[in-house]
DOMI-299765 format. One line per field, with one value per residue (C-alpha): residue number from 1; z, y, x. Coordinates in pm, whole numbers. Layout:
<rs>
n c(NUM|...)
c3 c(Z|...)
c2 c(Y|...)
c1 c(X|...)
</rs>
This chain:
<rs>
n c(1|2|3|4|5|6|7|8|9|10|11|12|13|14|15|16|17|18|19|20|21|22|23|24|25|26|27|28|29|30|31|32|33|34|35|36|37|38|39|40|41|42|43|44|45|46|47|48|49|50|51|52|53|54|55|56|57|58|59|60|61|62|63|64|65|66|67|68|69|70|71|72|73|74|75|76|77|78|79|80|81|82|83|84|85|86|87|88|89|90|91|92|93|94|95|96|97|98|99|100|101|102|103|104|105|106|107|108|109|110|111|112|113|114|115|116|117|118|119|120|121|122|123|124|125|126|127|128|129|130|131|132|133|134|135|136|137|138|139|140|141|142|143|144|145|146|147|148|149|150|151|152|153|154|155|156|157|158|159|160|161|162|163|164|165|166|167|168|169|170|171|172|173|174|175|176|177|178|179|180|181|182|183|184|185|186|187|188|189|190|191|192|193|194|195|196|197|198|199|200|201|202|203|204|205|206|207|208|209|210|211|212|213|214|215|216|217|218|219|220|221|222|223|224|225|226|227|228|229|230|231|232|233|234|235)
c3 c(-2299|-1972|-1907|-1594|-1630|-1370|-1518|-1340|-1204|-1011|-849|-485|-293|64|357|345|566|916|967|815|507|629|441|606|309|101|204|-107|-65|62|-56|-394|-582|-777|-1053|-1407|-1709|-1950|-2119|-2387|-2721|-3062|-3381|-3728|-3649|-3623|-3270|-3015|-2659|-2610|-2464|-2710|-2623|-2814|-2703|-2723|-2549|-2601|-2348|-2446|-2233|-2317|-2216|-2187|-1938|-1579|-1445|-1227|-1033|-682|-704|-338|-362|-633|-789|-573|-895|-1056|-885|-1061|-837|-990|-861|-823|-1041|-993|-711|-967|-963|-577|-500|-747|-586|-245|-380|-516|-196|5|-233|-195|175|165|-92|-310|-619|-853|-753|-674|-1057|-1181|-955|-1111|-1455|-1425|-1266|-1505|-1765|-1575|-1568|-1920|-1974|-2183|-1929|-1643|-1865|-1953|-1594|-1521|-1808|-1758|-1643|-1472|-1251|-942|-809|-522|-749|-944|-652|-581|-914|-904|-510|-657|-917|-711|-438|-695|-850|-511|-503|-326|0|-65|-438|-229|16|-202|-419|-91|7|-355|-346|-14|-89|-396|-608|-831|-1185|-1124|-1019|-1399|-1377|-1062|-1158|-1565|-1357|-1152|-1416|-1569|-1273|-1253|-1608|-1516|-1199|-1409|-1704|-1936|-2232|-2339|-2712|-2833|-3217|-3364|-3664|-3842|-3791|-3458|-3590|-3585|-3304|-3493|-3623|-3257|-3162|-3444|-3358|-2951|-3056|-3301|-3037|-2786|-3019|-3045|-2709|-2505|-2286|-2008|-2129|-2396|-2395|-2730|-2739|-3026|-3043|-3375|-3488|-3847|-3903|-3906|-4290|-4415|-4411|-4773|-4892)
c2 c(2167|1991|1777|1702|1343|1352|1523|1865|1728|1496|1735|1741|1991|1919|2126|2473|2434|2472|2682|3037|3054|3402|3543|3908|3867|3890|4198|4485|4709|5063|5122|5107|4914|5090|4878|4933|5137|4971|4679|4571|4561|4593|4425|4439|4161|4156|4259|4164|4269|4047|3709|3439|3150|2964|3087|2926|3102|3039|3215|3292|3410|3566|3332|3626|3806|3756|3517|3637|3388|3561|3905|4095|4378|4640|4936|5304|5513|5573|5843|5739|5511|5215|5273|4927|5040|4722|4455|4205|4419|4441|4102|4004|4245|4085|3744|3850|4097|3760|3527|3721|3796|3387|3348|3186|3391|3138|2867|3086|3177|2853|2722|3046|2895|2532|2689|2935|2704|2451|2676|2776|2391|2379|2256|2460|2715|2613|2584|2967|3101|2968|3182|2886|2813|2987|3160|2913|2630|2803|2887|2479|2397|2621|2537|2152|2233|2472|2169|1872|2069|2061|2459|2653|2712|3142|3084|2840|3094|3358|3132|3043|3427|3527|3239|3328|3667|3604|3675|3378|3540|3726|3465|3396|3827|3805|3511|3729|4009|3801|3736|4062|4202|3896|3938|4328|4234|4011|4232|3985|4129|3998|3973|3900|3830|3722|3462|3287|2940|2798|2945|2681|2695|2789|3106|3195|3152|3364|3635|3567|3644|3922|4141|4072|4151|4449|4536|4370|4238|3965|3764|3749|3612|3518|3478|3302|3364|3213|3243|3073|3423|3633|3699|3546|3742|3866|3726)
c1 c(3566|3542|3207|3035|2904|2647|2317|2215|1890|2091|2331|2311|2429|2644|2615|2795|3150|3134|3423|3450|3703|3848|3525|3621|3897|3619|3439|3422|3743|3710|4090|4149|4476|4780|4707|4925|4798|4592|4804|4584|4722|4546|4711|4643|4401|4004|3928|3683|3638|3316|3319|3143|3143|3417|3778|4122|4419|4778|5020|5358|5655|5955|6274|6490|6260|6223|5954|5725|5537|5491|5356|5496|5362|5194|5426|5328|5509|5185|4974|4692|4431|4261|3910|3685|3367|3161|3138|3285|3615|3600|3563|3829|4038|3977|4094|4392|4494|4429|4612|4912|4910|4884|5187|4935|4861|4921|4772|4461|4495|4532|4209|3997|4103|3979|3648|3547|3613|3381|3121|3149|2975|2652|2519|2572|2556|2172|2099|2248|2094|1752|1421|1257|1577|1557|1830|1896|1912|2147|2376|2316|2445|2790|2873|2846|3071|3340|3329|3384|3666|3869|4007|4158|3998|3993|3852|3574|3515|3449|3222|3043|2992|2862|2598|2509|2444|2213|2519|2572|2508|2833|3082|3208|3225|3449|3694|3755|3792|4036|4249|4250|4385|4629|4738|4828|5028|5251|5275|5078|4967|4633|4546|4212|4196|3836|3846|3594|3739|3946|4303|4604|4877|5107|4916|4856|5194|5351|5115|5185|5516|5491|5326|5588|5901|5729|5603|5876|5663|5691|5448|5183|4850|4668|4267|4089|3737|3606|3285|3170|2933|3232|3331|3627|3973|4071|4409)
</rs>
């Protein structure tokens, strides 16, 4: 996992931009998104829908399928309205409806990548989760990190606007949410299979590819959470 090499006592924090980032972008949708069914899959695998805190995803696309790297617009077949049912969805929602309208979607997704995983650091993670750090300091600590990591100027607007609205504990919500709705737009199926030890790549990739033989989709996304208290399959 990435490491920040400067301690967090030492973090300073720069002055917020001077120019908006298009922040109106940002604001919680009153329209909700045609969004696709549910693509989750469930294989004969131990299954978790939590998030601990050791993960390893492999992605896997099918050769023979269309890439889709530039989402245009959102399929209106499905009379069925994807309803945002907490602010992390909304905000997410926002992002993506401005990364699009930019021609930027996957850049903005790659950016939301690097930064969740930076703030899945011990560290920042110690400073978040800690009683006796104030929410301000918080916000100080994850505006350091989003500004050292050089993103996207929409994923550092919308950090900016959470932090300035005493939002911070839901940024890592917002960017998961982000790529759950990303991951539906591009017809990724997202497999999360729970293991006592870190499973080989090989293991991940036959199972990547199991599930899309059988699901034909466009892609196929394989999530390794191991954790050494879960008991130990039976061969």
């Amino acid at each position: 996992m990435d490491t920040i090499s400067t301690p967090i006592s030492t973090l300073k924090v720069p002055a917020f931009f001077s120019t908006p980032l298009e922040l109106q972008h940002f604001r919680t949708p009153h329209v909700s998104h045609q969004l696709p069914p549910n693509l989750s899959i469930k294989p004969n695998s131990s299954i978790s829908n939590r998030t601990p805190s050791k993960a390893k995803t492999l992605p896997f696309k099918n050769p023979n399928s269309p890439l889709i790297s530039n989402i245009s617009h959102i399929s209106s077949n499905n009379s069925s309205l994807h309803t945002h049912r907490s602010p992390a969805s909304g905000y997410a929602a926002a992002l993506v409806d401005i990364a699009r309208c930019k021609s930027s979607l996957d850049i903005v997704q790659n950016d939301v990548q690097k930064l969740l995983k930076l703030l899945q650091n011990e560290q920042i993670q110690a400073v978040l989760g800690s009683p006796f750090v104030g929410e301000k300091e918080k916000g100080q600590v994850v505006q350091e990190v989003a500004k050292r990591g050089k993103f996207n100027r929409y994923l550092l607007g919308l950090v900016k606007m959470l932090i300035e609205r005493n939002k911070v504990m839901i940024v890592s919500d917002v960017l998961m949410e982000f790529e759950r709705i990303y991951d539906e737009l591009s017809g990724t199926k997202v497999v999360l299979v729970s293991s006592p030890t870190k499973m080989k790549e090989d293991q991940l990739f036959w199972i990547a590819k199991t599930v899309q033989n059988r699901s034909g989709a466009v892609s196929v996304k394989v999530k390794n959470f191991f954790d050494e208290k879960l008991p130990a399959p039976v061969v």
